[in-house]
Kinemage of the C-alpha trace (Angstrom):
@kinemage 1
@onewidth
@group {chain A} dominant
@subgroup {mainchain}
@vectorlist {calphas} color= white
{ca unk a 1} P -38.947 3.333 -10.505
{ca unk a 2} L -35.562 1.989 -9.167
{ca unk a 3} L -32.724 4.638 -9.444
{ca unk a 4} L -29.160 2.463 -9.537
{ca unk a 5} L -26.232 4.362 -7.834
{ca unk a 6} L -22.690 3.510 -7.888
{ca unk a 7} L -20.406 2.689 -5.051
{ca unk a 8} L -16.671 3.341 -5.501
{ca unk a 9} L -14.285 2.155 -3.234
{ca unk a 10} L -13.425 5.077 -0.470
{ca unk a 11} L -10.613 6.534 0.692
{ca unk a 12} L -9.592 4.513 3.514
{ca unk a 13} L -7.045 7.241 4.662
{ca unk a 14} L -3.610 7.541 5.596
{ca unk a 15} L -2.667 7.898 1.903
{ca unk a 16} L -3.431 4.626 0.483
{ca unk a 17} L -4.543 4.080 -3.252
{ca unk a 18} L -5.730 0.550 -3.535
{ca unk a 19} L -7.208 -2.352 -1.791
{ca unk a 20} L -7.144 -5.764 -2.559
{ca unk a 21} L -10.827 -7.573 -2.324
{ca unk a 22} L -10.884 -10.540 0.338
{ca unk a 23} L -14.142 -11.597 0.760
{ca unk a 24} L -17.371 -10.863 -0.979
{ca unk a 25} L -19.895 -10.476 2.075
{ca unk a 26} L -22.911 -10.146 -0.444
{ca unk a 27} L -24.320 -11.433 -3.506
{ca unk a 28} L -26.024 -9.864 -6.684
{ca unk a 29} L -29.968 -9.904 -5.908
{ca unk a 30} L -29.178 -9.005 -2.332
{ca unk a 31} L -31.295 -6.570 -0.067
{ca unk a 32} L -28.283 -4.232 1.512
{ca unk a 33} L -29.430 -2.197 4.298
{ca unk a 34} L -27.999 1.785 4.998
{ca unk a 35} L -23.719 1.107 6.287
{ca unk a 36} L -24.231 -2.719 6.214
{ca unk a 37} L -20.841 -4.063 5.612
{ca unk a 38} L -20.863 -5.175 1.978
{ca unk a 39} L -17.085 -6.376 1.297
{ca unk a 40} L -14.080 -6.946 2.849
{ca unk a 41} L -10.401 -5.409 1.610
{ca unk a 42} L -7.314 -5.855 2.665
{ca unk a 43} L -4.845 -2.307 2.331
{ca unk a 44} L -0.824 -2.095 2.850
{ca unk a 45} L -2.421 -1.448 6.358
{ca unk a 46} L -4.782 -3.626 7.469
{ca unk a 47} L -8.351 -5.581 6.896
{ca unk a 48} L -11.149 -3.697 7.170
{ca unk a 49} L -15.003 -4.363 6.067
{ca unk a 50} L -16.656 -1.399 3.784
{ca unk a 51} L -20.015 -0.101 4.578
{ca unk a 52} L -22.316 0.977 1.390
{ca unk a 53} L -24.075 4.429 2.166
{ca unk a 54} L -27.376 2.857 0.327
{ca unk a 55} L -29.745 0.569 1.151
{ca unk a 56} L -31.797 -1.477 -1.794
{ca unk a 57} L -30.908 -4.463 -3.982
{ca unk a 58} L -27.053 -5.389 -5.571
{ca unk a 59} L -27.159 -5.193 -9.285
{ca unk a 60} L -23.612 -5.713 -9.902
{ca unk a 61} L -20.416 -6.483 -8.638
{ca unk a 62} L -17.160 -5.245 -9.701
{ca unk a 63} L -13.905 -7.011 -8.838
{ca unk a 64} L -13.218 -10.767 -8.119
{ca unk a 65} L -11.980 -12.118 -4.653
{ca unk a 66} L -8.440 -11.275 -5.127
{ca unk a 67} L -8.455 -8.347 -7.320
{ca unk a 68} L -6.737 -4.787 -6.338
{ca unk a 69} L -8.994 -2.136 -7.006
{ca unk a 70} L -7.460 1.491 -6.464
{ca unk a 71} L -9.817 4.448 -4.281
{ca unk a 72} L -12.127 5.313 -6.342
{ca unk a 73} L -13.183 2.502 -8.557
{ca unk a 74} L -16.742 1.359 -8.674
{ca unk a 75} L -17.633 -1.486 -6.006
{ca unk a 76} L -20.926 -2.230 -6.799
{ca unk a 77} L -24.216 -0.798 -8.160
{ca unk a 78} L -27.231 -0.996 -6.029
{ca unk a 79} L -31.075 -0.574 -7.185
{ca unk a 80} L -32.461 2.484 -4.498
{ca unk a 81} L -36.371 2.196 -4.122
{ca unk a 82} L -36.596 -1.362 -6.193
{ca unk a 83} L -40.001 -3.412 -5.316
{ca unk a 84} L -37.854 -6.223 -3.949
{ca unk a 85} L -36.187 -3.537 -1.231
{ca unk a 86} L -39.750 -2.642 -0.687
{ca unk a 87} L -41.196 -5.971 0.081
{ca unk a 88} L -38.053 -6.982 2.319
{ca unk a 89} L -38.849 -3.924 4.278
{ca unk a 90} L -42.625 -4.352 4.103
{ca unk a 91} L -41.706 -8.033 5.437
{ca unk a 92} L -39.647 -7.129 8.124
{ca unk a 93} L -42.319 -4.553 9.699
{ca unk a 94} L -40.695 -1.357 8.591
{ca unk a 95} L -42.466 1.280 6.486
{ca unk a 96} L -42.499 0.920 2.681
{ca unk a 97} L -40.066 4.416 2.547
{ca unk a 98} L -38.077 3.607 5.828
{ca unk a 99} L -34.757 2.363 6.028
{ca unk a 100} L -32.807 0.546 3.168
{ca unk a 101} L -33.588 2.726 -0.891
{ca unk a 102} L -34.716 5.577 1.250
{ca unk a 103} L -31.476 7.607 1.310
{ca unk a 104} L -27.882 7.524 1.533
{ca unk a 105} L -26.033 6.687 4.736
{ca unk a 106} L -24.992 9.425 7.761
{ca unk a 107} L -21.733 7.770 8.496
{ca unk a 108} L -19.021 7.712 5.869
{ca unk a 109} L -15.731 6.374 5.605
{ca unk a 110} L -12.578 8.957 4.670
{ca unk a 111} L -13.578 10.530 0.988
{ca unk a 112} L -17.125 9.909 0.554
{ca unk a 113} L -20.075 11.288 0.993
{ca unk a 114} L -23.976 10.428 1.411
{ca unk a 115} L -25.094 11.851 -1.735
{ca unk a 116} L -25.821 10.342 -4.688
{ca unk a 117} L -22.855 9.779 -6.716
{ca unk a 118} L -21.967 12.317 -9.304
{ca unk a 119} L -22.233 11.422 -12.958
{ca unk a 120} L -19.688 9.605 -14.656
{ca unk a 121} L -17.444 10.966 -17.432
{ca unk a 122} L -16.381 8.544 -20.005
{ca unk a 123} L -13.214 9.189 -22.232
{ca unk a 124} L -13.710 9.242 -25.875
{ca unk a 125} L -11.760 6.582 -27.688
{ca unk a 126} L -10.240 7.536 -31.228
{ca unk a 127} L -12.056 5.064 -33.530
{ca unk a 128} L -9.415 3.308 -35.654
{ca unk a 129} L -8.692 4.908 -39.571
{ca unk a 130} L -11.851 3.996 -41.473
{ca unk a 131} L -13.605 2.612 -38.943
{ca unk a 132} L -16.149 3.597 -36.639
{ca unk a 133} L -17.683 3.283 -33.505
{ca unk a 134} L -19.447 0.416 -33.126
{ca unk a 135} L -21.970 1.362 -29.609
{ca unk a 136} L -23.842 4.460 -28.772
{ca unk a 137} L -21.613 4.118 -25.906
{ca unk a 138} L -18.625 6.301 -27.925
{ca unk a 139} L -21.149 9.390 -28.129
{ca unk a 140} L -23.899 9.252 -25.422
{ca unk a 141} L -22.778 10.526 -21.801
{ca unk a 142} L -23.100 7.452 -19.316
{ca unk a 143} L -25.277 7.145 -16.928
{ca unk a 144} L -25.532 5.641 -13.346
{ca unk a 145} L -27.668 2.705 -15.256
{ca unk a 146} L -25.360 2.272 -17.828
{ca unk a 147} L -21.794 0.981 -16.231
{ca unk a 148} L -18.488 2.009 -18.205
{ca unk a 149} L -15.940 -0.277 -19.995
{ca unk a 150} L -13.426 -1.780 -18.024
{ca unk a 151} L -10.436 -0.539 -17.828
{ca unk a 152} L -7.493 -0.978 -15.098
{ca unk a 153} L -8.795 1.754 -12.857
{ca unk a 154} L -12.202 0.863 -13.898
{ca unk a 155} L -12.983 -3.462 -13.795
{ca unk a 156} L -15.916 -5.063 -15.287
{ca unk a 157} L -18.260 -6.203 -13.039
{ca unk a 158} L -18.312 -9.723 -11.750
{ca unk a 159} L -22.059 -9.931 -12.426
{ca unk a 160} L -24.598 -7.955 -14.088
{ca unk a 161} L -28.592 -8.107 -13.555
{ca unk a 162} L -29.202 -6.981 -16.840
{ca unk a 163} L -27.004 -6.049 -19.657
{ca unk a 164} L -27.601 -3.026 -22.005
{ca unk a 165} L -28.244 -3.350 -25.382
{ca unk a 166} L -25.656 -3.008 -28.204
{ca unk a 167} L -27.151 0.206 -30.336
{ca unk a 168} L -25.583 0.692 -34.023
{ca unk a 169} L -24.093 4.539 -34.556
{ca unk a 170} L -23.957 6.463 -37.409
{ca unk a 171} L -20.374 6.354 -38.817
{ca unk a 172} L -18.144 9.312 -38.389
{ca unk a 173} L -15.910 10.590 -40.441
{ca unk a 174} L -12.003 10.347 -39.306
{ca unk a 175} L -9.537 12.617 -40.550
{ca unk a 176} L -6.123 11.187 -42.235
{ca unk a 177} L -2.674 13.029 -40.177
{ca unk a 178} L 0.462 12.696 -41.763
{ca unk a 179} L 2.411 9.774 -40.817
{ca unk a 180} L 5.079 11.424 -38.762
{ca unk a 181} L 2.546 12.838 -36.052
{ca unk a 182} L 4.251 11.697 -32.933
{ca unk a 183} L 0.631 11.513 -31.214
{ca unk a 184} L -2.102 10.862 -33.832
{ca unk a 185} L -2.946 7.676 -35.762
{ca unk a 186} L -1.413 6.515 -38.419
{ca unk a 187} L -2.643 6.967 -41.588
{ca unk a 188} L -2.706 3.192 -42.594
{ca unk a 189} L -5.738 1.556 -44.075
{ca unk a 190} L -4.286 -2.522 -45.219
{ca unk a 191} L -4.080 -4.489 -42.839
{ca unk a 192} L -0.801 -6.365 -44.495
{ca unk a 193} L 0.802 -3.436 -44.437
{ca unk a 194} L 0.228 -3.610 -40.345
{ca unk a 195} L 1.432 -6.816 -40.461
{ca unk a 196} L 4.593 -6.144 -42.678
{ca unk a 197} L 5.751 -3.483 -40.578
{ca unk a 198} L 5.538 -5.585 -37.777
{ca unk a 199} L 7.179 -7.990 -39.020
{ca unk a 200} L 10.178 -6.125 -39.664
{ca unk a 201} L 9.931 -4.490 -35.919
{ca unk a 202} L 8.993 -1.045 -38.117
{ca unk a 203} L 7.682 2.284 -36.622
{ca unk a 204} L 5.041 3.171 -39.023
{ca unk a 205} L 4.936 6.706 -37.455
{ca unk a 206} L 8.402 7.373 -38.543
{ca unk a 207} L 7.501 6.290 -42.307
{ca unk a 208} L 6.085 9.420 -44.480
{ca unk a 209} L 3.607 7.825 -46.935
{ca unk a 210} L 3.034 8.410 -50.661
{ca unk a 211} L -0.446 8.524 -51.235
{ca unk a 212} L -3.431 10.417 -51.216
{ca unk a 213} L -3.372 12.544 -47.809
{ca unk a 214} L 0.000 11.107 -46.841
{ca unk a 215} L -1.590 7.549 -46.669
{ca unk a 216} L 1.276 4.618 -46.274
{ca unk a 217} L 0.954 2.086 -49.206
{ca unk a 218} L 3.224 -1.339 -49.186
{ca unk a 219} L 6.013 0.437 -51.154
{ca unk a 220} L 6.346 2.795 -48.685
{ca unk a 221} L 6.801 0.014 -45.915
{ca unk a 222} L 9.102 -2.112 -48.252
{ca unk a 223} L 11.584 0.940 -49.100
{ca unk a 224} L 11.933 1.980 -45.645
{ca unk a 225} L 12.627 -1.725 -44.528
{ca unk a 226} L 15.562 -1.744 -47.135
{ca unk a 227} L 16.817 1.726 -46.241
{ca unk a 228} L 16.819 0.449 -42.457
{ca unk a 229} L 18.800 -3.096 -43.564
{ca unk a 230} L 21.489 -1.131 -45.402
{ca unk a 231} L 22.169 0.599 -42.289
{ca unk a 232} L 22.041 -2.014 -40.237
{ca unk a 233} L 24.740 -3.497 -42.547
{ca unk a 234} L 26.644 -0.724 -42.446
{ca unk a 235} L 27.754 -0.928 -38.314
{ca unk a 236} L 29.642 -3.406 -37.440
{ca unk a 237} L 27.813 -6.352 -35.382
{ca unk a 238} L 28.477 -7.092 -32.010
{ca unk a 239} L 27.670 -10.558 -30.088
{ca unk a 240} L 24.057 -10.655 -28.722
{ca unk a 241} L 24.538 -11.588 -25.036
{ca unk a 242} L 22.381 -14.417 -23.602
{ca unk a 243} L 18.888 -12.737 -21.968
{ca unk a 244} L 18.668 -13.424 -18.369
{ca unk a 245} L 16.498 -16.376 -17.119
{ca unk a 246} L 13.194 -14.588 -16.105
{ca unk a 247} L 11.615 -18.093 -15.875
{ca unk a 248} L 10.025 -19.112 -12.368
{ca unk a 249} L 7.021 -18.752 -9.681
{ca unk a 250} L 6.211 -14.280 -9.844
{ca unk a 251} L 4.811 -13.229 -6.768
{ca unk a 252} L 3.030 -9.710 -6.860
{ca unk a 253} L 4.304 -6.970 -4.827
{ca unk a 254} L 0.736 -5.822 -2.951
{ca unk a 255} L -0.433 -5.696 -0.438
{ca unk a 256} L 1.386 -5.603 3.121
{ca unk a 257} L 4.832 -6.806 0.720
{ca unk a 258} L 4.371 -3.944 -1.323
{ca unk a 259} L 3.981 -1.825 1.261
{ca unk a 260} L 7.368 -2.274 2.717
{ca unk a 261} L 9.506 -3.090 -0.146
{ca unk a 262} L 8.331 0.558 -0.877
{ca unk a 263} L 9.020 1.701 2.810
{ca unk a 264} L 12.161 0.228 2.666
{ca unk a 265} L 13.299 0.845 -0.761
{ca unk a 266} L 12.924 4.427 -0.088
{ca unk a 267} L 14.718 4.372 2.989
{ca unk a 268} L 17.769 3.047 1.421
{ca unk a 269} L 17.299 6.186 -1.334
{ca unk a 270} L 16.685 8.927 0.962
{ca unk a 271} L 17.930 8.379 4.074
{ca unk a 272} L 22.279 8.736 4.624
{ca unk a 273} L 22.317 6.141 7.439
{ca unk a 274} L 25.142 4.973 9.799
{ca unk a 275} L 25.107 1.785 12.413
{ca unk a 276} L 26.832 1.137 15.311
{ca unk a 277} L 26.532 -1.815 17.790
{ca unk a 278} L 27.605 -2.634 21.098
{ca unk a 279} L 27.575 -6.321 23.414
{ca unk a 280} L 25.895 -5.525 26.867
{ca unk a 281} L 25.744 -7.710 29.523
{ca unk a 282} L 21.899 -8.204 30.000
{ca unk a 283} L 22.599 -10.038 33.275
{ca unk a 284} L 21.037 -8.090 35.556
{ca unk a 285} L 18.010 -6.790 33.113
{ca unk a 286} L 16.519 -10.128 33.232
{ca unk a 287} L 17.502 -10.464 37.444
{ca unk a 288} L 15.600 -7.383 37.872
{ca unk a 289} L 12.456 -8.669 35.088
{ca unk a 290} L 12.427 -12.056 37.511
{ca unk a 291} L 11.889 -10.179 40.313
{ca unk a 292} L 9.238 -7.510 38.990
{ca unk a 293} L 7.398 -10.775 37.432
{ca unk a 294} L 7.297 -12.282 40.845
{ca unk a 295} L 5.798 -9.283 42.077
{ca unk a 296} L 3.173 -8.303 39.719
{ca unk a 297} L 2.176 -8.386 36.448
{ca unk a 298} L 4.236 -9.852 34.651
{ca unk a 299} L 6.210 -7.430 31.676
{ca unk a 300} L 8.475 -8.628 28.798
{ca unk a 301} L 11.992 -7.791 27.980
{ca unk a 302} L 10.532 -5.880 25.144
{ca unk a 303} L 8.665 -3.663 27.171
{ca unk a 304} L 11.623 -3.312 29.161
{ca unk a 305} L 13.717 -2.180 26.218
{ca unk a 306} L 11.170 0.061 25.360
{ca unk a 307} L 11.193 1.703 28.719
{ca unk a 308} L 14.944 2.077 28.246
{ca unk a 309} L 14.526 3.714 25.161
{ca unk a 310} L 12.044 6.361 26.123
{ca unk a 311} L 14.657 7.159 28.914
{ca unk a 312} L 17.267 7.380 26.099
{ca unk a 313} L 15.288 9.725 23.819
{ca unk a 314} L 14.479 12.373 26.432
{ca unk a 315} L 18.321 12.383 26.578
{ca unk a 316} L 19.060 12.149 22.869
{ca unk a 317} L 16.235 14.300 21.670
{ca unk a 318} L 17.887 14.135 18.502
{ca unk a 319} L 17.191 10.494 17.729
{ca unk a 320} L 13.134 10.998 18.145
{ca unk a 321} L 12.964 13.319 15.005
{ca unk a 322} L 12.182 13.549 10.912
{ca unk a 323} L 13.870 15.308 8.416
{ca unk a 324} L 11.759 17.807 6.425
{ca unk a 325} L 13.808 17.569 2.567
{ca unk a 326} L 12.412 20.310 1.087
{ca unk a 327} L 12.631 22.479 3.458
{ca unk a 328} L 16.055 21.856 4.543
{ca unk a 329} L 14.930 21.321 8.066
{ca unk a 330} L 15.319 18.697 10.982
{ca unk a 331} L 11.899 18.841 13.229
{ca unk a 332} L 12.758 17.541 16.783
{ca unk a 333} L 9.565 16.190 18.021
{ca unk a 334} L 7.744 16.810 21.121
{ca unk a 335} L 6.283 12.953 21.814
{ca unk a 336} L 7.598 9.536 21.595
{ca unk a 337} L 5.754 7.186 19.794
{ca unk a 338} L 7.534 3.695 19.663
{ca unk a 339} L 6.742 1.532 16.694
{ca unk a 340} L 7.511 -2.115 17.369
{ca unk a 341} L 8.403 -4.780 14.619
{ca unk a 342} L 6.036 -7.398 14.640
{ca unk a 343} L 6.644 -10.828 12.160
{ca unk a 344} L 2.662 -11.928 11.439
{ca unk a 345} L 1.166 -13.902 8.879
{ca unk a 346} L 0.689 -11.308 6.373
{ca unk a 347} L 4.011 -10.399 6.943
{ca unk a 348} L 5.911 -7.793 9.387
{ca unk a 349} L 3.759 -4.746 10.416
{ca unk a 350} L 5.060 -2.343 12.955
{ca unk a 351} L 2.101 -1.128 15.072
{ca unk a 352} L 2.496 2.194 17.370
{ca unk a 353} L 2.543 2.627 21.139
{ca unk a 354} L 1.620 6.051 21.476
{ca unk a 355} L 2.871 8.608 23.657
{ca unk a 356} L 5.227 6.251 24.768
{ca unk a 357} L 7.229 8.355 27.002
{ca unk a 358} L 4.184 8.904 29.500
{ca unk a 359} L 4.154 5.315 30.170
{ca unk a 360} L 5.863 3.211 32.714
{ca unk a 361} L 7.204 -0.125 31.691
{ca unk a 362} L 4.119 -1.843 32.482
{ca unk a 363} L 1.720 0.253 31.001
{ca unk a 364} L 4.222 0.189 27.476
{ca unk a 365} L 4.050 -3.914 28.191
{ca unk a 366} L -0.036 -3.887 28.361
{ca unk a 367} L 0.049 -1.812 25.001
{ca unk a 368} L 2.136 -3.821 23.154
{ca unk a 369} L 0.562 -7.355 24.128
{ca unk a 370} L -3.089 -5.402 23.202
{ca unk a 371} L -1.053 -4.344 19.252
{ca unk a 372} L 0.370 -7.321 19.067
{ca unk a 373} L -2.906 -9.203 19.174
{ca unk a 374} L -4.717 -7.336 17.124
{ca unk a 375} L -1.539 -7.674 14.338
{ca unk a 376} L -1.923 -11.402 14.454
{ca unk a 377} L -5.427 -11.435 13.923
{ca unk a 378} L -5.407 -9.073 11.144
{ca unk a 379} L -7.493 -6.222 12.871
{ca unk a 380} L -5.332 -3.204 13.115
{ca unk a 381} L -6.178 0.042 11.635
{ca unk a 382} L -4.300 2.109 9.588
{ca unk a 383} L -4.074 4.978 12.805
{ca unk a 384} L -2.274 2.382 14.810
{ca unk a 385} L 0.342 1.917 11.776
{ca unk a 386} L 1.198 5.310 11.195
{ca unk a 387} L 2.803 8.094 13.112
{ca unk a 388} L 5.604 6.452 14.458
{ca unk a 389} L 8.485 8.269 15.671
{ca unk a 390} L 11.261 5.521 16.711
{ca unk a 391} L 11.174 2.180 16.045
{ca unk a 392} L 12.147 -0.810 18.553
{ca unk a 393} L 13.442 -4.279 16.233
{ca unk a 394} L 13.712 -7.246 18.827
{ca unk a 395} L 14.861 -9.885 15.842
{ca unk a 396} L 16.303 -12.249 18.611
{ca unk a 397} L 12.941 -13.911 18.741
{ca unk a 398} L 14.356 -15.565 15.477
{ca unk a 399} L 17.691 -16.829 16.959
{ca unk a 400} L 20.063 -13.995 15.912
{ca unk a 401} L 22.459 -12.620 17.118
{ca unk a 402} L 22.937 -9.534 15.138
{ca unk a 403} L 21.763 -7.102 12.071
{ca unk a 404} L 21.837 -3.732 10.453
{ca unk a 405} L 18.335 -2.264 10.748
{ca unk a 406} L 16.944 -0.189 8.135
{ca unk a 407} L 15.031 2.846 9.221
{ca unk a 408} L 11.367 2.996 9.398
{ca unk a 409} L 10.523 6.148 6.907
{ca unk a 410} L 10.340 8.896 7.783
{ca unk a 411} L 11.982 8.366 11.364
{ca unk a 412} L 15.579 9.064 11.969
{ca unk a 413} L 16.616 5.811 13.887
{ca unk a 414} L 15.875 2.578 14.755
{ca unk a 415} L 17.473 -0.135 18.381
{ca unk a 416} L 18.106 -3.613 16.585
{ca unk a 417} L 18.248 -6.477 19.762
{ca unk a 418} L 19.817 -9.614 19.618
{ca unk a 419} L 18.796 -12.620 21.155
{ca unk a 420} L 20.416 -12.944 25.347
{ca unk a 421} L 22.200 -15.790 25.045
{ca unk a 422} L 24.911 -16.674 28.039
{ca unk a 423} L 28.592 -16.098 26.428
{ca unk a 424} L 31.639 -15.675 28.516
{ca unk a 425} L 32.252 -12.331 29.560
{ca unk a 426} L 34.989 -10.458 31.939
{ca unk a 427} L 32.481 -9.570 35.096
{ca unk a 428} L 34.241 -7.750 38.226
{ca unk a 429} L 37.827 -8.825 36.700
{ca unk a 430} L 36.953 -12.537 36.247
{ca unk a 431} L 35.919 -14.362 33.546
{ca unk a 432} L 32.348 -15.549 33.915
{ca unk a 433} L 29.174 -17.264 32.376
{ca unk a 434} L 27.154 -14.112 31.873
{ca unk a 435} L 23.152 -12.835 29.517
{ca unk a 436} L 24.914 -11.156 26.510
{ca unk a 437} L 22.878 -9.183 23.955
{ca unk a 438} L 24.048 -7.457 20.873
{ca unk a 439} L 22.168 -3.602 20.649
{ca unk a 440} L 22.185 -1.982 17.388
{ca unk a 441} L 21.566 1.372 16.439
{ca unk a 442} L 20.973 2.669 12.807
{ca unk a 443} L 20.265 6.436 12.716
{ca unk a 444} L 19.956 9.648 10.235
{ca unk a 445} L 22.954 11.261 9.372
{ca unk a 446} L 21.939 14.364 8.872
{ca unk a 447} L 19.945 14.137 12.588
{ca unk a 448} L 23.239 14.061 14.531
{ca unk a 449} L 26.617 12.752 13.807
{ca unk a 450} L 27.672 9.563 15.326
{ca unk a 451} L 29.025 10.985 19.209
{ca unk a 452} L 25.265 11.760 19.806
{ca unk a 453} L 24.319 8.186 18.441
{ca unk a 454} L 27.174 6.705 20.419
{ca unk a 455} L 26.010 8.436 23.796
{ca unk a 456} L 22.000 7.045 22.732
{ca unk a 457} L 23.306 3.138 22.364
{ca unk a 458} L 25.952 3.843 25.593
{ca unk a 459} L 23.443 4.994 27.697
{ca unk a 460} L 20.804 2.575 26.586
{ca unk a 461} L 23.495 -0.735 27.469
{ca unk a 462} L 24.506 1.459 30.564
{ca unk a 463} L 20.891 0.495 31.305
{ca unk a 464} L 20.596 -2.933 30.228
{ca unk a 465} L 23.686 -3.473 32.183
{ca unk a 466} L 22.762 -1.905 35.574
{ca unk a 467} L 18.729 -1.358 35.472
{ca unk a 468} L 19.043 1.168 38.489
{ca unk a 469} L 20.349 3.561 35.931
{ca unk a 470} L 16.655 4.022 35.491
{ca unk a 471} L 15.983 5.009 39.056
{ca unk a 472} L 17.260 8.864 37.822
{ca unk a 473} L 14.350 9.113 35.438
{ca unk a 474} L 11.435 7.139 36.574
């Protein structure tokens, strides 16, 4: 006989909660093999394709293309040891008890294991006054066969082999509380008197009743509407102001949006930050890019930047660390590793060169044309996300001149760069056609104050503006 497990959706690490399903990559009636990749989500991280640790045949499917499911929710249900597993395995030359409905998978994503799933608990719903339940469901335990109600955390399935059957209870006996218990029902039997209550925007909790075991009758409804109308009358009415117009297109906050209106909302709460800014004359940066390019490989003004930065940091230690709230500490760290902001289709994503500081400018430039890839075709992993201790912003790619970054959580600054535009500018006491970029730094107040943010973005156009400042660290 088939035995039906459950799979719930993982924990795909890094501390998310839900995932939004993409794509479907099987059907109900399929024959899943062990870690064949059943569906594919989409995180505040990244896409990724989930493996199911069974083999044997999809019974049901929970969750249409485009719902968010959080960890833990049920995925599907698949039938372990069914006869049409057997045959597909007896069809594709592999022993009857081989392979898919023979056991759970060896490799497992974060916060799951092979084992079969344990059993489900189901919360006990309070049956209404006078009424009861209506399916075993309310009293039997459920069972791996027998799938639980939807709920938010819990969807129904999108399809179902079979459905159970519908199997009358005895009714149960519900005891009347007093009207005025804050967290029990409310002892209210007519359904008009529901209605009247409702009507009048009344609290029946809040209204003691007169009958038989404190039960609420119409009177008790219509004398507490009156008593509430004479006070009303009593306070003197002030204009109702116009409600705000809510109407228009509502676009959900999920997803890689969510992600960093959260990031940045709590940035703005937590962090005290300060920005200061500074034109450099990028003249000679992009003299001494032309000549690398012709040289070698080529590498980008980013990478460049990046480079600078690096060189900055091991100068400014205090720029590359994290503040620890709680324990009224500021934790310098050891490594550099330089998030850059990258604008994609899902929307911006800042993906992590690590150990940034080992690298030389070409080695950063390789990195970031690898993440950068991978961002615009949807493929990187929550790792290469995370862990970021300074951030690089180049927004000039979008024709500005100028911002005020916000500071990627839980790092203490982030280098805003403008677009290098020519502008004239005073070179060697003569006015001159020169590459001007606008830098901007946004840092932690409670890192440093602002001469140790001012010597960071000094030194850093110091080495826009003359690149052989470099020449005393490399």
């Amino acid at each position: 006989m088939a035995q039906v497990l459950e799979f719930k959706l993982p924990d795909l690490g890094e501390g998310l909660t839900e995932a939004e399903v993409v794509r479907w990559l099987v059907e109900v009636g399929d024959v899943v093999a062990v870690d064949q990749p059943v569906v594919e989500v989409e995180t505040a991280k990244a896409m990724v394709e989930v493996p199911c640790p069974y083999g044997g045949v999809v019974t049901a499917r929970f969750g249409e293309e485009g719902t968010e499911l959080p960890v833990g929710a049920p995925l599907l249900t698949v039938a372990v040891g069914s006869p049409e597993a057997t045959e597909r395995r007896g069809a594709s030359g592999g022993p009857p008890g081989d392979g898919a409905g023979s056991e759970a998978s060896g490799n497992v994503l974060v916060g799951y294991g092979t084992g079969a799933p344990a059993a489900r608990r189901r919360r006990v719903r309070p049956a209404p006054v006078g009424q009861a339940p209506t399916t075993a469901a309310h009293l039997a335990p459920a069972t791996a066969a027998d799938p639980a109600p939807a709920t938010a955390a819990h969807p129904a399935p999108v399809t179902a082999a079979r459905s159970a059957p519908v199997r009358a209870s005895a009714p149960t006996s519900v005891p009347v509380l007093g009207a005025v218990d804050p967290q029990g029902p409310v002892a209210v039997i007519s359904p008009l008197v529901r209605k009247l209550a409702r009507q009048h925007g009344l609290d029946l909790r809040q209204v003691a009743g007169s009958g038989r075991d404190g039960l609420i009758l119409r009177t008790d409804v219509e004398s507490a509407i009156r008593a509430a109308e004479e006070d009303a009358a009593a306070v003197p009415s002030t204009p109702a102001r116009p409600e705000p117009d809510t109407s228009g297109e509502r676009i959900p906050l999920r997803g890689v949006r969510g992600a960093v209106a959260e990031k940045l909302s709590r940035s703005r709460r937590e962090i005290p930050d300060a920005t200061c800014w500074v034109d450099a004359d990028a003249t000679e940066l992009m003299a001494a890019r032309a000549a690398m390019n012709a040289a070698g490989p080529k590498v980008s003004v980013l990478a460049l930047l990046a480079r600078i930065c690096t060189a900055a940091l091991a100068r400014f230690p205090e720029l590359n660390s994290t503040v620890d709230a709680e324990a009224r500490e500021i934790v310098r760290l050891t490594g550099v590793h330089l998030g850059f902001a990258a604008q994609t289709e899902r929307g911006l994503v800042v993906p992590v060169v690590r150990d940034a500081h080992t690298r030389n400018a070409e080695s950063i430039g390789a990195e970031i044309a690898r993440l950068t890839e991978a961002a615009r075709d949807g493929k990187l992993t929550p790792a290469q996300l995370t862990g970021g201790t300074f951030t690089l912003n180049n927004y000039g790619v979008f024709g500005v001149d100028g911002s005020t970054p916000i500071i990627n959580h839980p790092e203490a600054a982030m280098l805003g760069v403008g677009r290098i535009v020519p502008k004239p500018w005073v070179h060697e006491g003569e006015l001159a056609v020169r590459q001007v970029v606008q830098l901007s730094l946004t840092f932690d107040h409670r890192v440093c104050d602002g001469g140790t943010a001012g010597g960071f973005l000094r030194y850093v156009a110091d080495c826009v503006e003359q690149p052989a400042v470099l020449l005393r660290t490399l």
